[in-house]
N, C-alpha and C positions, 0 to 999 in steps of 0.2 A: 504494500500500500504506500503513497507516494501524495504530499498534500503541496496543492499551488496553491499560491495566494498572490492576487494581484496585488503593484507597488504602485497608487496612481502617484503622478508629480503633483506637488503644492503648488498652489498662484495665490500672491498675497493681492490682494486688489488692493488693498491701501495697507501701508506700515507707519506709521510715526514712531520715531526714535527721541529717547529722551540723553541727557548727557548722560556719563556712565557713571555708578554708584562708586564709595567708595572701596568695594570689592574689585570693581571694573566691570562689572556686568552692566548693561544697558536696559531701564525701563523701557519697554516698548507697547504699543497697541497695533493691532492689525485685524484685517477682514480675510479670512481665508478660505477661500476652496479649492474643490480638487477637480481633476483632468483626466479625462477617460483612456490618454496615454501614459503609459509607466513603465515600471521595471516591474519582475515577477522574482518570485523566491519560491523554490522545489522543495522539500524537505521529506528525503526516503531513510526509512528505520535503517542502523549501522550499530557498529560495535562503539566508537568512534566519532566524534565532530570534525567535519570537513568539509571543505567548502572548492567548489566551482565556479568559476565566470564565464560566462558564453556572452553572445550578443553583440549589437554592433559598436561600443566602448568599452568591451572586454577588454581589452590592450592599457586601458589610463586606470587600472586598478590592481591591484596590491589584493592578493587572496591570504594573506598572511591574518596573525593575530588582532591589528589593529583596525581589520576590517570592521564596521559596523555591524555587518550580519554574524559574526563569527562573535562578537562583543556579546551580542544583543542573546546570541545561543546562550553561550555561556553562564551570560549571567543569570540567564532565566534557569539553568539546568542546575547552580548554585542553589538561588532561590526555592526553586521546587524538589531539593534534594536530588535530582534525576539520576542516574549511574548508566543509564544507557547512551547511547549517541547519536546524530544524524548525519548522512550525506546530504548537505545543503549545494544549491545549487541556485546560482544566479544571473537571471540573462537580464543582462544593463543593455537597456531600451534610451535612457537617456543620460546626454552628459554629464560630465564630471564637474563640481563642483559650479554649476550653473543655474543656481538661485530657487530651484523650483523641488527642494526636499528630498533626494534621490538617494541619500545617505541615511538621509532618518526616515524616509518610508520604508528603504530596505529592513532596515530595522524592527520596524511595527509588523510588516509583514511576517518578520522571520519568527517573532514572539505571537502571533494568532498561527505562524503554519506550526511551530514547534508544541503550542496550546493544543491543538487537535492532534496532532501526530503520537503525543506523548499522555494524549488520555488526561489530561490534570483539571478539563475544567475549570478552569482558572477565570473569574467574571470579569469585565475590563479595568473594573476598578484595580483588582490584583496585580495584573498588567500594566497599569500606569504605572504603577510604583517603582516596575524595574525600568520601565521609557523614559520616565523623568531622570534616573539615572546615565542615559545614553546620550543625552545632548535635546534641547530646549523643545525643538522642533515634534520630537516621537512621540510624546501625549499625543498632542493634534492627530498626527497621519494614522494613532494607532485606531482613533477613531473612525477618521478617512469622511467626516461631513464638514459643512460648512459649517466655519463656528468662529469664534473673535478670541486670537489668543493675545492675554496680558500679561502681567507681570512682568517677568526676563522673555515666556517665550510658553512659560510650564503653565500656565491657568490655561484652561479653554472652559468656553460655554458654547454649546452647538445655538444655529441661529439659523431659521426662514430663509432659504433664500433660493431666487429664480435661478433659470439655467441658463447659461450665458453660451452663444457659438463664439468660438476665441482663434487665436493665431497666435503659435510660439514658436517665437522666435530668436536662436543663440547664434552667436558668429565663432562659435567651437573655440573657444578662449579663457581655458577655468579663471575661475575668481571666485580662492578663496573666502571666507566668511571673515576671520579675522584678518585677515590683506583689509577688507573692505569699513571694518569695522576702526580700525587703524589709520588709514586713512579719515573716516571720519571726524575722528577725534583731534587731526591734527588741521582740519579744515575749522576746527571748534566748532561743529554744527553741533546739534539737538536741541528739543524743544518740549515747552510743557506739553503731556499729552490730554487730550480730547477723548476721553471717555465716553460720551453720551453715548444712547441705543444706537447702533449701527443703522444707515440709511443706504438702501444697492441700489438706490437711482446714477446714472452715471453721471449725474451733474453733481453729487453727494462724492461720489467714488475720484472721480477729478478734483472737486475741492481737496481733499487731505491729500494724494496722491503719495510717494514715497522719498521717503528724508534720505535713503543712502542715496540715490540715485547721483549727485554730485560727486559725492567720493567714488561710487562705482565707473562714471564715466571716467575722472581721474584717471584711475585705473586702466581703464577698460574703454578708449575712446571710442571704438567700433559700434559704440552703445548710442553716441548720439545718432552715427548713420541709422540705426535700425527705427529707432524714435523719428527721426525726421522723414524716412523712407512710409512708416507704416501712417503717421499724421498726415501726409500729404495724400492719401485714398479715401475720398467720399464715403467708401463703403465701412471705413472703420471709425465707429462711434468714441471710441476714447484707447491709448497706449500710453504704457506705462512697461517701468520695470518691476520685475517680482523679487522679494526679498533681497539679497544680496547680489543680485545678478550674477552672469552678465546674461538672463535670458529674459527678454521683456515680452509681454503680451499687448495681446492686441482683441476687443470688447466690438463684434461684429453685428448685424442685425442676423444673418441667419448661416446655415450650416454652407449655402450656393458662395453667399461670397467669402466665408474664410478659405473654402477649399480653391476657389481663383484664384485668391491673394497668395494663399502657399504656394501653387501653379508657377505664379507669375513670378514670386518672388524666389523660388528656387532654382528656377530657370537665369534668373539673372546671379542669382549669390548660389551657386551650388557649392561650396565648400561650408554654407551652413548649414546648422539642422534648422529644419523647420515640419510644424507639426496644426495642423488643423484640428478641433479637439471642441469636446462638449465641457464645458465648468459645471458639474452636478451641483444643482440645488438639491434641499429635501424641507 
């Protein structure tokens, strides 16, 4: 027996960043959902934890111990006393460190297929507790709905919201989280945040839009072309970057024109990924 669990990618539709605490970690708020394209994680009974990468960014990834899904194994098999093992297996569907949770959904994922594989029944709340552990993001994905994460990153509250047709768009150039977060700090950006009830009108979703985005361009100039490329088509209602970048999206009227827009714009930039894709409401 042999359990798959899909990895969708995160899209923050808005993040506000505040300055960093005296820990160094940074209050933030965000609107997040999720993307009907992802990575997937295998998990077949074994004597032994081991891990595989397949897929088309198999090659930018490390199957070693410091892997997230290898992390995320272990600590759960600590946690749940387990003595047996899995051959895990990972097809990386989306880039490396590219803003849109690829590392910390592998992770959720690996903790729901390792959940079922291993008979533990384990309710999600169990399961937060070792995600919180793995980096900020893994509450949220382990959920996998729309919700508003605060705090550092570890609160989530699930929230209402429509289905967006989207367009994602990376110019294959990781950038990592603290690169961007470093950056930030030394641009002296953040700001009080704006708490109120989440509004997913896009005129709501464009007013807060996202505070790395400066430092990420920094970083990452290729980010303005993609922003000025996607702003300048009729057909796209609002573009923004997601979380750390360097992968921004793009807020469509419907499913006809993002699948054009990736058409067109893969034919002109084929050395990016680009991905036409549903933003699950619930």
């Amino acid at each position: 027996m042999s359990v798959r669990v899909f990895a969708p990618a995160k899209v923050n539709l808005t993040l506000q960043v505040a300055r960093p605490r005296a820990d160094g970690l940074h209050p933030l708020h965000s609107i997040v959902m999720f993307a009907d394209v992802g990575d997937v994680v295998e998990a077949t009974p074994a004597d032994a934890l081991s891990l595989t990468i397949t897929g088309e960014f198999a090659d930018g990834l490390e199957a070693g111990e410091g892997n997230l899904v290898l992390r995320a194994a272990r600590a759960l098999a600590v946690a749940a006393n387990v003595t047996t093992g899995a051959a895990l297996t990972l097809e990386k569907n989306l880039p490396i460190a590219s803003g849109i949770g690829g590392g910390s959904s592998d992770a959720a994922a690996t903790l729901r297929a390792l959940n079922q594989l291993w008979s533990l029944n384990w309710s999600t709340a169990q399961l937060t507790l070792i995600a919180r552990t793995l980096g900020a993001d893994v509450p949220a994905c382990l959920v996998g709905v729309p919700c508003v994460m605060s705090g550092t990153g570890e609160i989530t509250a699930p929230i209402t919201a429509p289905s967006f047709a989207a367009v994602l768009v990376n110019p294959l150039k990781p950038l990592p989280t603290p690169d961007v977060y470093r950056q930030f700090d030394a641009m002296g950006l953040g700001r009080a945040l704006d708490e109120r009830e989440p509004d997913l009108s896009i005129s709501a979703i464009a007013a807060i839009g996202n505070d790395l985005t400066p430092a990420a361009e920094a970083l990452a100039p290729e980010i303005r072309e993609i922003l000025a490329t996607l702003r300048a088509d009729a057909r796209v209602r609002y573009a923004a970057l997601s979380g750390s970048g360097a992968t921004v999206f793009a807020l469509c009227d419907d499913n006809a024109a993002t699948e054009a827009i990736a058409d067109a714009l893969q034919q002109k930039r084929p050395g990016w990924w680009i991905a036409g894709t549903i933003l699950g409401g619930a």
